[in-house]
N, C-alpha and C positions, 0 to 999 in steps of 0.2 A: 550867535546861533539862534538864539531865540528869536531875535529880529527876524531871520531867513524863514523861520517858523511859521511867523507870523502873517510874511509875506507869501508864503506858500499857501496859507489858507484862506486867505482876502482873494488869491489868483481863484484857488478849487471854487470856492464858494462864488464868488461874482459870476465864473464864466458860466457854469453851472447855471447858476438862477437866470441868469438872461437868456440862455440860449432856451432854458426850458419853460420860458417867457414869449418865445415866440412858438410854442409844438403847441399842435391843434389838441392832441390828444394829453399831454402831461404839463399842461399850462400850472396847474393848482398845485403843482410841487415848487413853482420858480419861487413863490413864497417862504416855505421851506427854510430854502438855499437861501434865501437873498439875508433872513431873518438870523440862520444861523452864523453867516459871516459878519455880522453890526458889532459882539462884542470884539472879535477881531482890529476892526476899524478903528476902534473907540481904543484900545490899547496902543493900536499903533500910532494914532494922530495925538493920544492925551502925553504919551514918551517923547515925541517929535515936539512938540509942542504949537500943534498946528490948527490952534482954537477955530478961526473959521469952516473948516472944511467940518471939523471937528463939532459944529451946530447943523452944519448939512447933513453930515451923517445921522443925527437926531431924525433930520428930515426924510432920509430915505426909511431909515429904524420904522419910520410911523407909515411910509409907504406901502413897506413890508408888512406889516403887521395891519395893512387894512386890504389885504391883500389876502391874508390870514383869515381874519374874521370874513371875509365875502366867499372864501372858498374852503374853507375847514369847519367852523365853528356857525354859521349860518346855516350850513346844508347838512348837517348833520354828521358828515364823514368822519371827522374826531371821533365820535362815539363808537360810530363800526368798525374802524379801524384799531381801538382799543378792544373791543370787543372779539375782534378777530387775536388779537393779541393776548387778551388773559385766557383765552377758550383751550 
């Protein structure tokens, strides 16, 4: 069951960040998505024991997360968007 779990959130999350990897308008959320499904990956591929894919995902992990910094933490929208949040 947990396996099924896991896999269901690798699906949510991948399809998610890619699709909103290609919108003109909601690009800077694919990051988001892509970053919050990496610990997913990592669970699934370290149980499986599937060490190469398992150093790729490191590689998209850092994709994601530059991805991150270029559109969240660079332009400031982290801040407003917290801001809108404790307001």
């Amino acid at each position: 069951m947990f396996d099924i779990m896991i896999q269901v959130g690798i699906m949510f999350t991948g399809v998610i960040a890619v699709t909103l990897s290609q919108s003109r308008q909601n690009y800077q959320y694919a990051c988001l998505f892509g970053l919050a499904g990496q610990p997913l990956w990592v669970i699934a591929l370290y149980t499986s024991e599937q060490w190469g894919i398992l150093i790729l995902s490191v590689f998209y992990a850092y994709a994601w997360w530059r991805g991150f910094k270029l559109h969240w933490l660079s332009t400031g929208k982290l801040k407003l968007f917290f801001r809108k949040v404790m307001a």
